[in-house]
N, C-alpha and C positions, 0 to 999 in steps of 0.2 A: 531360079530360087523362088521367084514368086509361086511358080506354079506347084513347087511341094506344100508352100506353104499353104497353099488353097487346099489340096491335096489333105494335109494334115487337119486342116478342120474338117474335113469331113470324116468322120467316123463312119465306120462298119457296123452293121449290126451284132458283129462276132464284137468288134470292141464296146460298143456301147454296153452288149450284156455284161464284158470284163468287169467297164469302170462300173458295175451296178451292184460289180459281187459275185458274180456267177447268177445271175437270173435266168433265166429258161430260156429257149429261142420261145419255145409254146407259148410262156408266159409275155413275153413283150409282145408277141403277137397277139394274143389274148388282148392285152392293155390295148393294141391297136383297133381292135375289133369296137371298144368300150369306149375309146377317146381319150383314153389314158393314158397315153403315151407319149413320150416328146415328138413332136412335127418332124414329117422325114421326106426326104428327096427321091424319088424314083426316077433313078437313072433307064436313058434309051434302052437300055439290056433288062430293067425289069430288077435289078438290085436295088437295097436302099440305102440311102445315108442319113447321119445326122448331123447338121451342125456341132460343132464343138459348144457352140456360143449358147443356141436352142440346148441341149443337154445340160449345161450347168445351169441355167434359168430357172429349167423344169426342174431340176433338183433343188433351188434355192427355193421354190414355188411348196414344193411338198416336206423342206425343215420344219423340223419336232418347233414349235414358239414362232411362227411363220407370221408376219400378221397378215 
């Protein structure tokens, strides 16, 4: 159980675009190129991931009234 749940925090780059709205693959790699983008894990294979915990941070980071 533990380990889906590990599993589960980490996001796909297919889901991170999801929870984004449909964002580009180009584009989040774009934002990656700039800095812009939430902190990702690169797996042994060369894929990435994102924290669940990192993605809503970065989100609550870039809220319209942010202080």
């Amino acid at each position: 159980m533990v380990a889906r749940e590990r599993r589960a925090d980490l996001l796909t780059v297919r889901e991170v675009l999801d929870e984004l709205g449909g964002v580009s693959r180009r584009t989040f790699y774009r934002w990656r190129e700039l800095g812009l983008a939430p902190s990702c894990i690169r797996l042994p294979n060369g894929e990435l991931r994102v924290r669940r915990t990192v993605l809503n941070a970065w989100l609550e980071d870039r809220a319209e009234g942010a202080a």
